[in-house]
C-alpha positions in Angstrom: -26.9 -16.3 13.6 -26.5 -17.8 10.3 -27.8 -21.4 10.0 -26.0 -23.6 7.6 -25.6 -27.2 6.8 -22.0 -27.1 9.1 -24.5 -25.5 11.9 -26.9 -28.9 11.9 -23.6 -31.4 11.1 -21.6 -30.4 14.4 -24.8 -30.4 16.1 -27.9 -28.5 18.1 -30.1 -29.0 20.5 -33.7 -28.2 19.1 -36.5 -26.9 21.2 -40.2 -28.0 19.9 -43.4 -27.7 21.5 -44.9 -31.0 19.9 -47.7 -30.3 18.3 -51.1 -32.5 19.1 -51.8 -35.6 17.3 -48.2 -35.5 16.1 -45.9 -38.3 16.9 -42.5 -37.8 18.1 -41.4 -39.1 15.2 -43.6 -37.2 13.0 -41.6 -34.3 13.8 -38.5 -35.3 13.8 -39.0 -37.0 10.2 -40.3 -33.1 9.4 -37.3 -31.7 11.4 -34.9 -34.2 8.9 -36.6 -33.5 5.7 -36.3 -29.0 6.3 -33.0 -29.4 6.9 -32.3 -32.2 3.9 -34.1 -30.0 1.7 -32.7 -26.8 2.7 -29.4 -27.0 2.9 -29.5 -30.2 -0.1 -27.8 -32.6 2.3 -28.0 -36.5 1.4 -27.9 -37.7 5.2 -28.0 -35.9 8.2 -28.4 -37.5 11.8 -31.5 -36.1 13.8 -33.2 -37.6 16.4 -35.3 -36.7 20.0 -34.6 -37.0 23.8 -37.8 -39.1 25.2 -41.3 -39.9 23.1 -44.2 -37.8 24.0 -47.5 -39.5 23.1 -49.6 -38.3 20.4 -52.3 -37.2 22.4 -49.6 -34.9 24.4 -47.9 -31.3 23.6 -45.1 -30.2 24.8 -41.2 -29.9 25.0 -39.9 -32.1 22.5 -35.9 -32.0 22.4 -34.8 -32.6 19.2 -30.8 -32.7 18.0 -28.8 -33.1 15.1 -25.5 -33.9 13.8 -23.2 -34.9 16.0 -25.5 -33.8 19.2 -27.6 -37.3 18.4 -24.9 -38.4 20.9 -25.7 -36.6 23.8 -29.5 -37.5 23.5 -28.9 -39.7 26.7 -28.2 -36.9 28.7 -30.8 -35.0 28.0 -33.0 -38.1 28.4 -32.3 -38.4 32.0 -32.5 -35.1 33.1 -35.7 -34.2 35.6 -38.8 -33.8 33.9 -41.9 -32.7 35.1 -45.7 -33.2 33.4 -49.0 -31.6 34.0 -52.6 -32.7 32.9 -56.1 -32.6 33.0 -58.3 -34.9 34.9 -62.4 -35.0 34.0 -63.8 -36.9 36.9 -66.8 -39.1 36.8 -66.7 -39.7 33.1 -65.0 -42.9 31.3 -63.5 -43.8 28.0 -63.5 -47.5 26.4 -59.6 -47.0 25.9 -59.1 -44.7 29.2 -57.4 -41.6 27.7 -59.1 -39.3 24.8 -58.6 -41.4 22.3 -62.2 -42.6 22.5 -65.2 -40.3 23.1 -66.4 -40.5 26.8 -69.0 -43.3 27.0 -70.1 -43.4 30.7 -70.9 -40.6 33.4 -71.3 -40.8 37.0 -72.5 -38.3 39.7 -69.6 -36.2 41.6 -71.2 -34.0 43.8 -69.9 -36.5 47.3 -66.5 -35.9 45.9 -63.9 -33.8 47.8 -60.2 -32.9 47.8 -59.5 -35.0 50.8 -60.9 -38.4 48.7 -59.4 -37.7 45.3 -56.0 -36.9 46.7 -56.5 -39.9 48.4 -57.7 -42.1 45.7 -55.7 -40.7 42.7 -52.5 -41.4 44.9 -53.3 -44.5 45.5 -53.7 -45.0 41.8 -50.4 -42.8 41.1 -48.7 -45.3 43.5 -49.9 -48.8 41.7 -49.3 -47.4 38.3 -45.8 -46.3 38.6 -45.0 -49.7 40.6 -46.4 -51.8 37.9 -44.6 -50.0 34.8 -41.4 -49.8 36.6 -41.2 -53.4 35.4 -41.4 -52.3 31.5 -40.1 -48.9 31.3 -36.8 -47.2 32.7 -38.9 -44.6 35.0 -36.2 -41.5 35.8 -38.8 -38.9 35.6 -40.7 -37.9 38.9 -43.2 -35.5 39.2 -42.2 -33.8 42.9 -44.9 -31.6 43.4 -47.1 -34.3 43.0 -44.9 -37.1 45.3 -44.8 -34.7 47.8 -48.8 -34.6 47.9 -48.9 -38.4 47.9 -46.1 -39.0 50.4 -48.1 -36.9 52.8 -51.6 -38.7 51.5 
């Protein structure tokens, strides 16, 4: 296939696996400028289906040209995310954007308590950001574990 400036106008759907520490928009301002400089184009519309955080990789759905319209559609389609979880160690700012500043034993941990107890958590933090974010995506795997809990 032959990629020209017509191909990005009418539009594509872009497939990225965001790179860490990169913002979403990081790469879609990179995704804009290859394509400007390129193909010499003044303007061309690009933009992405749903922000991953910096600290995440991942999909990253990026379209151009007249494809920028559909971004809604793509945006509610069913997602699904996967982490990591290092138990009994703490951050000031809870995530890994701070170094872990506080340990605590594990060893009376067991699968039955952190299914348990991360549910629980799951539960109270999806309730309280419903009220601030539009939440469409739902891990199933991980409901079903919790509905059981």
């Amino acid at each position: 296939m032959q990629f020209t400036e017509e191909y990005f106008k009418e539009g594509q759907v872009l497939l990225f696996d965001k790179p860490l520490n990169w913002t979403s928009f990081q790469l879609v301002n990179k995704v804009r400028w290859l394509i400007r400089k390129t193909y010499k184009i003044k303007k061309i519309k690009v933009g992405h289906a749903g922000t991953l955080d910096p600290l995440a990789t991942g999909l990253l759905i990026i379209c151009t040209g007249k494809f920028t319209k559909r971004i809604e559609e793509f945006m509610g389609q069913e997602k699904e995310y996967t982490g990591t979880i290092v138990l009994g160690a703490t951050t000031p700012s809870y995530d890994l954007e701070t170094e872990i500043d506080q340990t605590f034993p594990t060893a009376h941990l067991n699968d039955e308590l952190i299914k348990k107890n991360y549910c629980s958590i799951y539960r109270k933090h999806t309730a309280a950001t419903a009220g601030f974010f539009r939440i469409e995506e739902r891990r199933k795997a991980f409901v079903r574990v919790c509905a059981r809990g």
